[in-house]
N, C-alpha and C positions, 0 to 999 in steps of 0.2 A: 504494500500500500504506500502511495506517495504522495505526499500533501506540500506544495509549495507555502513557504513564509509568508507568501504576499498573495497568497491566495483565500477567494473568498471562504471557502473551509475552514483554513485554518485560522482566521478571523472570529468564524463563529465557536469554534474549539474553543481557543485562547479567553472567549469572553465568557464561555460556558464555564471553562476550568478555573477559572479565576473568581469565582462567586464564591463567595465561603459555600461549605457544603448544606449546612441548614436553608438557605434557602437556594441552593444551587438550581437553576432550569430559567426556560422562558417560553413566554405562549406564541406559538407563530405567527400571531399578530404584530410582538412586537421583534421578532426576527425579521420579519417581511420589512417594517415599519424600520429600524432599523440597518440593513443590510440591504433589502432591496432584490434578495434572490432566496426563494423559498426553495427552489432547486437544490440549491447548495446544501441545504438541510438534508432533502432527501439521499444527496450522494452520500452525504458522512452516517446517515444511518441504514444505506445500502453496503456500506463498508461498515460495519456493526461499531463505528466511534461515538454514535448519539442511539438513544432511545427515547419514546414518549412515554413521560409516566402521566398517570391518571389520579385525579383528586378521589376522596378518601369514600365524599360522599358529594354527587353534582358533577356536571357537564363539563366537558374540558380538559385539556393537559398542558406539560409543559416537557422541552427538550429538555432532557440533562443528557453529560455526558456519560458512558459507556466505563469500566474499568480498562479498557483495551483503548478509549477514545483519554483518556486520562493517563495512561503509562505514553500513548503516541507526543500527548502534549507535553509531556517534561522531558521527556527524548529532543525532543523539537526546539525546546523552549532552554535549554542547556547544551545545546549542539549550540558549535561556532558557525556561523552562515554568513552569507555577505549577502544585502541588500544593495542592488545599486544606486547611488549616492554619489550628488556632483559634490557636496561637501565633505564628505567620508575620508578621514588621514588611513583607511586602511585600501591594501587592493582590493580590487571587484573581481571576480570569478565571474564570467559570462558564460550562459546556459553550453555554449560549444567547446566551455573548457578554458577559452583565453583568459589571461588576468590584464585586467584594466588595470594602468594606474590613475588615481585621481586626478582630477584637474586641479590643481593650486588656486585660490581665490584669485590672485596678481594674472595669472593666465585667461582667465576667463573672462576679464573684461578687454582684453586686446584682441 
């Protein structure tokens, strides 16, 4: 399974895993509302990283994350990555393997 940094998954991950666990989830209204791609939900719980849970008693759920969706995010979230960045003092890694170096602020405006 592979989930890009700057991808909308792992966006919804990251925000999911990040919720203290007592109130950990969100209702698809406000993923949608939010995020803007209710797709994106489906893929990370076609990939078993999110599941719906169901209120106790009454209509409705909310996305948490997954034990497996939860191990992927601190994997992720503790891996060294490169995002690319014109301000970034580190090199870039571009998707075909090249390493960028940064543009210097003094260069970027000549």
């Amino acid at each position: 399974m592979f989930l890009r940094h700057d991808s909308v998954q792992f966006l919804i991950l990251d925000r999911l895993c990040q919720m203290p666990k007592a109130v950990r989830g969100m209702a698809p209204a406000m993923l949608q509302r939010e995020f803007g791609d209710l797709a994106a939900v489906d893929k990370l719980a076609a990939m078993g990283l999110v599941k719906k849970r169901g209120w106790a008693n009454g209509p409705g759920c909310v996305w948490v994350p997954t034990a497996t969706g939860e191990a992927l995010h601190l994997e992720m979230s503790t891996a060294p990555h490169h995002s690319p960045s014109i301000t970034s003092g580190d090199r870039v890694l571009l998707p075909d393997g090249r390493v960028r170096d940064p543009v210097k602020a003094d260069q970027r405006s000549s």
